[in-house]
C-alpha positions in Angstrom: 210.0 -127.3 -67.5 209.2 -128.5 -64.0 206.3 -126.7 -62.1 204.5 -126.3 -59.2 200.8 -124.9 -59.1 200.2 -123.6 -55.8 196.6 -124.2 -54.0 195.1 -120.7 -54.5 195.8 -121.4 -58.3 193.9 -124.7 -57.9 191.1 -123.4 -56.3 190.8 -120.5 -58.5 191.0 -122.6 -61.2 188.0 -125.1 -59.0 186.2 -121.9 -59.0 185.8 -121.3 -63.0 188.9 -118.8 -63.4 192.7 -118.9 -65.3 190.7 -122.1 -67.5 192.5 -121.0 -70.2 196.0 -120.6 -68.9 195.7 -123.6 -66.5 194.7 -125.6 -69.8 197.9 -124.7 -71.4 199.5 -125.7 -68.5 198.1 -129.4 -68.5 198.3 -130.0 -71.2 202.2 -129.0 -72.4 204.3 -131.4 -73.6 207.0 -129.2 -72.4 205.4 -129.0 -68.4 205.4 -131.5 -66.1 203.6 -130.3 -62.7 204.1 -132.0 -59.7 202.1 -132.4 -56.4 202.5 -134.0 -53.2 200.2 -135.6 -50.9 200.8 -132.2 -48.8 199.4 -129.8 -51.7 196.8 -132.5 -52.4 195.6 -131.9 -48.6 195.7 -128.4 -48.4 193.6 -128.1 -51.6 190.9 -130.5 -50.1 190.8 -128.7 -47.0 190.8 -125.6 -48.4 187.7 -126.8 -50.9 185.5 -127.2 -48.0 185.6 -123.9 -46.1 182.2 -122.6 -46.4 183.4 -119.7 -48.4 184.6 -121.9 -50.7 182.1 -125.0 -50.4 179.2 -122.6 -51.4 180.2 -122.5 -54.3 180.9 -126.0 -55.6 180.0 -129.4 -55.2 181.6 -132.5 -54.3 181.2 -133.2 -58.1 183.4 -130.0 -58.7 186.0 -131.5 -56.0 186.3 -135.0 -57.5 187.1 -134.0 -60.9 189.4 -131.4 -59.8 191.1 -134.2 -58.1 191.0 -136.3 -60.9 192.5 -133.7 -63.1 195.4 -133.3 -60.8 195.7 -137.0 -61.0 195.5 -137.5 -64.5 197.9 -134.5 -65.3 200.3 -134.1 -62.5 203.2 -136.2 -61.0 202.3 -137.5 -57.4 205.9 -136.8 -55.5 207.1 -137.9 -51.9 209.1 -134.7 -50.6 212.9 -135.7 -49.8 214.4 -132.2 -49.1 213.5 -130.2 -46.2 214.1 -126.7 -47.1 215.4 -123.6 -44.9 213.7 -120.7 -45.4 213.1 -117.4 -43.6 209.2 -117.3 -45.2 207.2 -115.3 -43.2 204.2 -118.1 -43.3 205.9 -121.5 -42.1 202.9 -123.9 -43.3 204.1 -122.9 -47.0 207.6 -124.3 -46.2 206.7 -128.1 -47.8 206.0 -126.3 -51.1 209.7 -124.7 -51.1 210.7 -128.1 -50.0 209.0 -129.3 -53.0 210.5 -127.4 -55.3 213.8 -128.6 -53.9 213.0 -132.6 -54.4 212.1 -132.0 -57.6 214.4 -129.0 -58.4 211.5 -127.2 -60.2 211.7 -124.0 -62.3 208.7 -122.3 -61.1 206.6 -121.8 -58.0 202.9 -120.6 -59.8 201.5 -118.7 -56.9 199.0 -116.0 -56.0 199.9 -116.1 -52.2 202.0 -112.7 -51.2 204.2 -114.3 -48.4 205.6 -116.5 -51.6 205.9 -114.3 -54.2 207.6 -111.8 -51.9 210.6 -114.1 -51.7 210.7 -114.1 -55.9 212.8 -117.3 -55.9 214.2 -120.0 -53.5 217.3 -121.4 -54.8 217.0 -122.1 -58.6 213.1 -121.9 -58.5 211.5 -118.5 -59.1 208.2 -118.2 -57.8 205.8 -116.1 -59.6 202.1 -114.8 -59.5 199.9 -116.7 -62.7 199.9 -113.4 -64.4 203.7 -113.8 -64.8 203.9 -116.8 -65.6 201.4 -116.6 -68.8 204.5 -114.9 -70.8 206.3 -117.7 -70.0 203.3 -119.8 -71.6 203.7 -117.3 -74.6 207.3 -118.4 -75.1 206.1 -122.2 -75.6 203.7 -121.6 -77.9 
């Protein structure tokens, strides 16, 4: 199965929450996540918002990086998709999904899972996607 893990997830997961479900995640032998030097920059600038930076240290950010690293595929997008999403800077992870034709979009952001699916990826809040984690177990 070929994933994507949306930021939010990654931060929440930075933060201390879905531990147990991301760890299933990792480390699957039947998921293979993949990431792009977009995602990789939107969760580094999203780790240093003061909201978010108050809560973690550079420590915290390094070895979420290195777990991405370690368990993720590092892809080059080579599809630009078309979309009517409501929030434009999320169009590179739709286009993600398209270069790697991925199964699942795992997101918690509303203007994604509002659109359900984009072509044969369906996008789905964390919550969902834990029964799908059921089935593989």
């Amino acid at each position: 199965m070929r994933i994507i893990i949306d930021c939010n997830i990654w931060i929440s997961f930075l933060l201390g929450f879905q531990k147990d479900a991301m760890k299933q995640v990792l480390q699957s032998q039947h998921i293979d996540v993949f990431v792009c030097p977009q995602l990789l920059r939107e969760i580094a600038d999203v780790a240093t918002r003061p909201k978010i930076r108050n809560r973690i240290t550079d420590v915290d950010l390094e070895n979420l990086l290195h777990i991405i690293r370690t368990y993720c595929q590092l892809v080059t997008i080579t599809h630009n998709a078309q979309s009517g999403i409501r929030d434009a800077k999320d169009l590179y992870l739709l286009s993600l999904a398209e270069t790697m034709n991925a199964d699942y979009i795992v997101s918690g952001d509303s203007e994604l899972l509002v659109l359900e699916s984009h072509q044969n990826t369906r996008i789905v809040a964390m919550s969902e996607f834990r029964n799908v984690l059921l089935g593989l177990s």
